[in-house]
N, C-alpha and C positions, 0 to 999 in steps of 0.2 A: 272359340277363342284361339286366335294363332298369334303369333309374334308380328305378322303382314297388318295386324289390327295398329299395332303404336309408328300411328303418322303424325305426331303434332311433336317437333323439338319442343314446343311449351312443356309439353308432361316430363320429358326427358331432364328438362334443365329442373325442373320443380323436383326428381326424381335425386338429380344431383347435388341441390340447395340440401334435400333432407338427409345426405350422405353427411355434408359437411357440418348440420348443424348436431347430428348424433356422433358424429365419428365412424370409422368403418368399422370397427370392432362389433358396434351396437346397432350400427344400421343392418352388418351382414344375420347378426343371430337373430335379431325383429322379423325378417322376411324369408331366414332358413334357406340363407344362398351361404355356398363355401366362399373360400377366397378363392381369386381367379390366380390363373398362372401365367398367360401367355395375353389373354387381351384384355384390353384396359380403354376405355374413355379417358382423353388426353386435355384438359381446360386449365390454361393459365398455368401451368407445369405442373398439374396434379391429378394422381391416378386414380381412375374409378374400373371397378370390376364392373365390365360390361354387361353380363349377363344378370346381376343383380340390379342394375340400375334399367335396362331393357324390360324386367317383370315388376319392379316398382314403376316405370314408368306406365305402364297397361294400368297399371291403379290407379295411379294418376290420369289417362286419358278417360278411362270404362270403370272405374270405381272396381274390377275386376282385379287380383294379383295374380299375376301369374307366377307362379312358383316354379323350382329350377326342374321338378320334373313334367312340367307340362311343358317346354319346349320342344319345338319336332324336332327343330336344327338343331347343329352342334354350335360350339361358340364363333366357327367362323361364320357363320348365316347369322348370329345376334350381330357379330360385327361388322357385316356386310349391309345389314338392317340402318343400322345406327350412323353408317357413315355416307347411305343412302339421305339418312337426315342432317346429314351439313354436318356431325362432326367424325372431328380425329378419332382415331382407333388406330390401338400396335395391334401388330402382327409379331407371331413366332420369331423369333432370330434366325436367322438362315446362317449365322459367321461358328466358325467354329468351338470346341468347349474352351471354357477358359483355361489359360493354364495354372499351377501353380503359381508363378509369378505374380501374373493380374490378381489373382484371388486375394494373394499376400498383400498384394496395395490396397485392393478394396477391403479387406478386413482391416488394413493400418488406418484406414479411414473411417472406418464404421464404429471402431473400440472410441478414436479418436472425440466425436460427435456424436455419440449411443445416447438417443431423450434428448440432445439439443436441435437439432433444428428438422424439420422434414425433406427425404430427400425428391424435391421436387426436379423435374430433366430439365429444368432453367437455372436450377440451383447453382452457383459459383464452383463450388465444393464437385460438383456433379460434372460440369460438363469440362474444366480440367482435370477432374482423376480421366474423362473420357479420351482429352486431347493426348494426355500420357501413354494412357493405355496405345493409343494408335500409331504413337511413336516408339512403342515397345519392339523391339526386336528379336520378338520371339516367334512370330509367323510372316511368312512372306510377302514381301512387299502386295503383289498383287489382292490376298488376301486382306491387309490391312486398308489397300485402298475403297475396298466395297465402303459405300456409305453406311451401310445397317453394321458395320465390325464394333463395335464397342463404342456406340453412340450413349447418349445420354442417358435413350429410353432404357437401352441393354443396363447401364451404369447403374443406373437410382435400381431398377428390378432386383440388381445385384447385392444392394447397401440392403432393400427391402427384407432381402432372403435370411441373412444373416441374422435379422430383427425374429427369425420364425427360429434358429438353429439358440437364439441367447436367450438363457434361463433367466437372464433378470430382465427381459421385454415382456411388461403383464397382458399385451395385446396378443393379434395375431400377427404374423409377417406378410407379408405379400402374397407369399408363398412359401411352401415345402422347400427349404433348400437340400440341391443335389447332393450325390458322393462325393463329389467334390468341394465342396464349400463345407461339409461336415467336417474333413478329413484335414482341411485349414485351421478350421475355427478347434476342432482338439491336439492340436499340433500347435497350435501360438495362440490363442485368445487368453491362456493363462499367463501368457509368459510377452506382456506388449513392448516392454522395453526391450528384448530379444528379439522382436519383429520390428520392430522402430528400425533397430541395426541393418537387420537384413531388407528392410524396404529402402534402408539410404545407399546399401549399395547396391541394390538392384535398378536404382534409381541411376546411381554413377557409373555402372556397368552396361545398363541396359538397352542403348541408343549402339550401344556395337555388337558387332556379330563377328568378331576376330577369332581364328579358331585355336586351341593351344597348338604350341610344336607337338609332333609326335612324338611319341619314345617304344611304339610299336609292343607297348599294354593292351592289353583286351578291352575294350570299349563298349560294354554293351549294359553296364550300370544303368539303373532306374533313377531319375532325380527328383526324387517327391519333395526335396527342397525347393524345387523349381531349378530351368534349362538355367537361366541365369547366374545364382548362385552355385551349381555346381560346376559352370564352365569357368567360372573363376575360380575353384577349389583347385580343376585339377591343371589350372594354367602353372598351379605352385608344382604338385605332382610331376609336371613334365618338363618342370623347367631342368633344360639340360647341365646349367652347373651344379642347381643344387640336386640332382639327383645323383652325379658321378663323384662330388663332394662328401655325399653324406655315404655312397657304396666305399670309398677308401677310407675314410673316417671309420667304419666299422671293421673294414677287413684289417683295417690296421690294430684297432682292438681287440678283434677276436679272433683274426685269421683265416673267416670265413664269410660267406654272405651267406645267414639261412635266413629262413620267417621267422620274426620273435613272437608269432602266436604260434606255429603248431612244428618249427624248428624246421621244414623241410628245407635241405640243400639239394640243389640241384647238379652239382657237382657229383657229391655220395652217391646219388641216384643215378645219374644219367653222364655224368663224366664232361658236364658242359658249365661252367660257372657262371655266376649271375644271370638266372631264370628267374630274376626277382622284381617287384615293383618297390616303390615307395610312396606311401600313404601318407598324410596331410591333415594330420589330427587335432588341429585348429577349427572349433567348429565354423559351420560355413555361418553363419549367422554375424561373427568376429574377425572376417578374413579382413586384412587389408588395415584393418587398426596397428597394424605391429610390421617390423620385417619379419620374414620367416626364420628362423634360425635350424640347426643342425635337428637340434633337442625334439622342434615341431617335426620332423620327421621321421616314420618306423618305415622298417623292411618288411615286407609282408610277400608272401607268395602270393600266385595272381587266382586263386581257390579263395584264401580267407581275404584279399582283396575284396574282392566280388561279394564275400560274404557284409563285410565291414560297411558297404554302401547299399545292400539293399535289407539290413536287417532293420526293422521296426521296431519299438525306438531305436532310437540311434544309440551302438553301441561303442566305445573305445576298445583298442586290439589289447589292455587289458583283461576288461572285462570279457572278451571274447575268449583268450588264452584260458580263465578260469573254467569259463564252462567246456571245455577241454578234460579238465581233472575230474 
């Protein structure tokens, strides 16, 4: 009994009728195949786990099952098999991880339509979150042009993922989703109208890749909000009036520029005045709803700076000051 034995797309298509008329859920634990991750049977814009439908289909041709540890090959020989038999089959993605960003629109989409519709890669809903994503400018032209960058197939896999990572999906998902789509989905899946915000301006920011002015701050912050939303954060950050605005505004009150978290002057210290940044504690989720004012901006040195935007959750300089004491 080898997998070289199912030659007839008759069993195959009989293999995939009995997928559709149990569901995947029922058809994968009947025949004690996992869910697939990377290859899929592709008909009429809907996804089959190849390797499960490859050893249903041997029962269907030989009355035989073959089950998922009698294959010799691995999924790419099922897929190589099956597409030998006239049909579609994905492959792996070869484009790069997603980023924050994309994730964020694919989750604003996924809470959006969770149990209404299936995401099939002909779906409406599917193949413009795909056309967005590729107009996203978050990775380099050339990369965005490859054809496999966030096509549909990648898309729907992606809506699927999240269906494995949500506690109120009583199936299975697609798949296992990654570190990265975890790390989305508990950082906003609680909170949709605060991703709603942030996918409308990731959405109005996101076709440009304009860089802020300088103000020759340390630049080396992590943005697990996504590239997008934080390049508009710190476009307010370095905007040059309101940063030299909000430095006399203070010295004029207090006579000095230190951090209002951990009070270091850099004058005291080192005899050189304003060694300071200025932080933007407007969260990034809300930027752009309002002008900036004075108020939205703290002096922070560029230590709790740096602390401010890579600390997990997200904390205010506040709250930072306190745990200080």
């Amino acid at each position: 009994m080898a997998l070289a034995d199912v030659t007839d797309p008759a069993a195959v298509n009989k293999a995939i009728a009995e997928f559709d008329a149990l569901g995947r859920e029922v058809f994968l634990e009947k025949y004690g195949f996992r869910p697939a991750k990377d290859y899929f049977v592709v008909v009429d814009g809907a996804l089959y786990d190849s390797k499960a439908i490859a050893g249903v289909a041997h029962l269907h041709q030989h009355g035989i099952l073959m089950s998922a540890d009698e294959f010799s090959g691995g999924n790419s020989t099922v897929a190589n098999r099956l597409a030998k038999l006239g049909f579609k089959v994905t492959r792996p993605a070869t484009s790069p991880n997603w980023s924050v960003d994309e994730l964020m629109l694919a989750l604003d989409l996924y809470l959006r339509t969770r149990g209404q519709i299936p995401y099939n890669v002909n779906a409406k809903i599917v193949t413009d979150l795909s056309a967005e994503l590729r107009s996203l400018r978050v990775f380099p032209d050339h990369v965005r042009a490859s054809p496999s960058f966030r096509n549909p197939n990648s898309v729907s896999l992606k809506l699927y993922n999240f269906s494995s990572i949500d506690p109120e999906h009583e199936g299975q998902g697609m798949s296992h989703g990654g570190a990265g789509d975890v790390r989305v989905w508990e950082a906003w899946a609680h909170r949709p109208s605060d991703l709603a915000q942030a996918v409308a301006l990731i959405r109005a920011r996101g076709e440009s890749d304009d860089s802020p002015t300088d103000t020759g701050e340390i630049e080396e912050y992590e943005a697990l909000e996504g590239q997008i939303l934080f390049r508009e954060h710190r476009r307010y950050e370095r905007d040059r009036k309101l940063v030299d605005r909000k430095k006399k505004s203070v010295r004029e009150k207090t006579g000095r520029l230190a951090c209002e978290i951990c009070d270091f002057d850099s004058l005291d210290v080192y005899g050189i005045e304003g060694v300071i940044d200025v932080h933007h504690i407007v969260p990034l989720h809300k930027i752009g709803e309002s002008v900036t004012t004075l108020s939205d901006l703290v002096l922070v040195c560029p230590t709790c700076h740096r602390v401010l935007h890579k600390h997990r959750p997200i904390i205010t300089p506040a709250e930072l000051r306190s745990k200080r004491s």
